[in-house]
Structures are given as structure tokens and as C-alpha cells.
SEGUGU-831575 format. One record per residue (C-alpha): residue in one letter; z, x, y. Coordinates in Angstrom, 2 decimals, always signed. Example, Ala and Ser with C-alpha at 12.3 -4.5 7.8 and 13.67 -1.06 7.14 Angstrom:
<'A', <+7.80, +12.30, -4.50>>
<'S', <+7.14, +13.67, -1.06>>
This chain:
<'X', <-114.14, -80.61, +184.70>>
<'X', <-110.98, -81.73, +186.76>>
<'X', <-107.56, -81.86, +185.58>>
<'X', <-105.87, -85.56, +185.32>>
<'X', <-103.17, -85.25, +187.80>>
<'X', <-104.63, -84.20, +191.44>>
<'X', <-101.88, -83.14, +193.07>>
<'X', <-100.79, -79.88, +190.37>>
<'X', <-101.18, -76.48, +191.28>>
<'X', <-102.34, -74.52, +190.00>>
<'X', <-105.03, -76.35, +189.27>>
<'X', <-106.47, -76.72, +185.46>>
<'X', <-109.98, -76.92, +185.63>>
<'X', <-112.98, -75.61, +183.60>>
<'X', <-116.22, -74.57, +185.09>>
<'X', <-119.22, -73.00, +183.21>>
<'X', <-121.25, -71.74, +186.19>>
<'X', <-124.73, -70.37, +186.02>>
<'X', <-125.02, -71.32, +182.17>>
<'X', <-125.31, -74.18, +179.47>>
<'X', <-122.51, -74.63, +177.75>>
<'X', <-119.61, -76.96, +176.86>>
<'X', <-116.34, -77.68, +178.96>>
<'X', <-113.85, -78.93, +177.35>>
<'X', <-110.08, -80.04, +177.59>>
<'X', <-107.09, -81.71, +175.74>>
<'X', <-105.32, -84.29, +177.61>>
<'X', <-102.48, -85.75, +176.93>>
<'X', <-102.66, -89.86, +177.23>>
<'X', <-99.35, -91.07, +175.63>>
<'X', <-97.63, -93.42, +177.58>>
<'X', <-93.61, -94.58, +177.81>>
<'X', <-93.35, -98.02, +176.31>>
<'X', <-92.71, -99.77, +179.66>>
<'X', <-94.54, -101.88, +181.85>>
<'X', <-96.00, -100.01, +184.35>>
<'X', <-98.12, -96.49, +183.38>>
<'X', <-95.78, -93.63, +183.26>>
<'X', <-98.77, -90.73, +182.12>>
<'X', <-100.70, -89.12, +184.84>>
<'X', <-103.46, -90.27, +182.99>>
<'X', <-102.79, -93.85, +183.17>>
<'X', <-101.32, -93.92, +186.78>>
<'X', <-104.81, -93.64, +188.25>>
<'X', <-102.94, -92.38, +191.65>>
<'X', <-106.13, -91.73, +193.58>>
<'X', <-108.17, -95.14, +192.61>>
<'X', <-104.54, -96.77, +193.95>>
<'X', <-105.21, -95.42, +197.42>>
<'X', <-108.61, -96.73, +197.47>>
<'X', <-109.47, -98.76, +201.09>>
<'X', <-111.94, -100.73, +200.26>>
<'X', <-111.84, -102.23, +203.54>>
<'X', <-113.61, -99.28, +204.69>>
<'X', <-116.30, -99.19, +202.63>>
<'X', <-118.75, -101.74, +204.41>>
<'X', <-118.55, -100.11, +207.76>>
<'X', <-119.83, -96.88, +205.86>>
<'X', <-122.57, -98.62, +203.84>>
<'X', <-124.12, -99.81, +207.41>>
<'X', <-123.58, -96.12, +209.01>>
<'X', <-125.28, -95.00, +206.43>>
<'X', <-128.02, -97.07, +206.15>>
């Protein structure tokens, strides 16, 4: 399980290797009352720097 914000270090993650088990972790979702996300959580920063642009040329190397 990943941490929200993808750019902390060090990194907060939970693994449970080798094992069954449960992984968990709080997170924090509160948000500023403001227009525009202010949480880590909310900002999404890595779906923002999508390029979907690029995804069509992949789906025909693939294929």
C-alpha cells in the first residue's frame, strides 16, 4: 500500500510480503474550504500529468 502524496520521503508504505495479512493506513482527507483541492489526497498530482495523447500510439505497439 502506497502513501497519498508521491513525492515524500521517506516514503510511508506498508508491505506484508510472503504472508496473508492486512495492510492498513490512516489518511488524512480534510480539505481547506476553497475552490481548488488543497489535501494531497484530493490534488490527484500524478492523474494531472496524465498524456493521454500518448496512449494510442502505445495501444498499437503493443498490440
Amino acid at each position: 500500500m502506497f502513501g497519498p502524496d508521491s513525492f515524500a520521503f521517506p516514503r510511508q508504505e506498508s508491505v506484508i510480503p510472503d504472508a496473508e495479512g492486512i495492510a492498513g493506513a490512516t489518511v488524512d482527507t480534510t480539505n481547506l474550504d476553497t475552490p481548488y483541492p488543497t489535501n494531497i489526497v484530493r490534488r490527484k498530482d500524478l492523474v494531472v500529468m496524465r498524456q493521454p495523447h500518448h496512449y494510442q500510439p502505445l495501444v498499437k505497439w503493443h498490440q
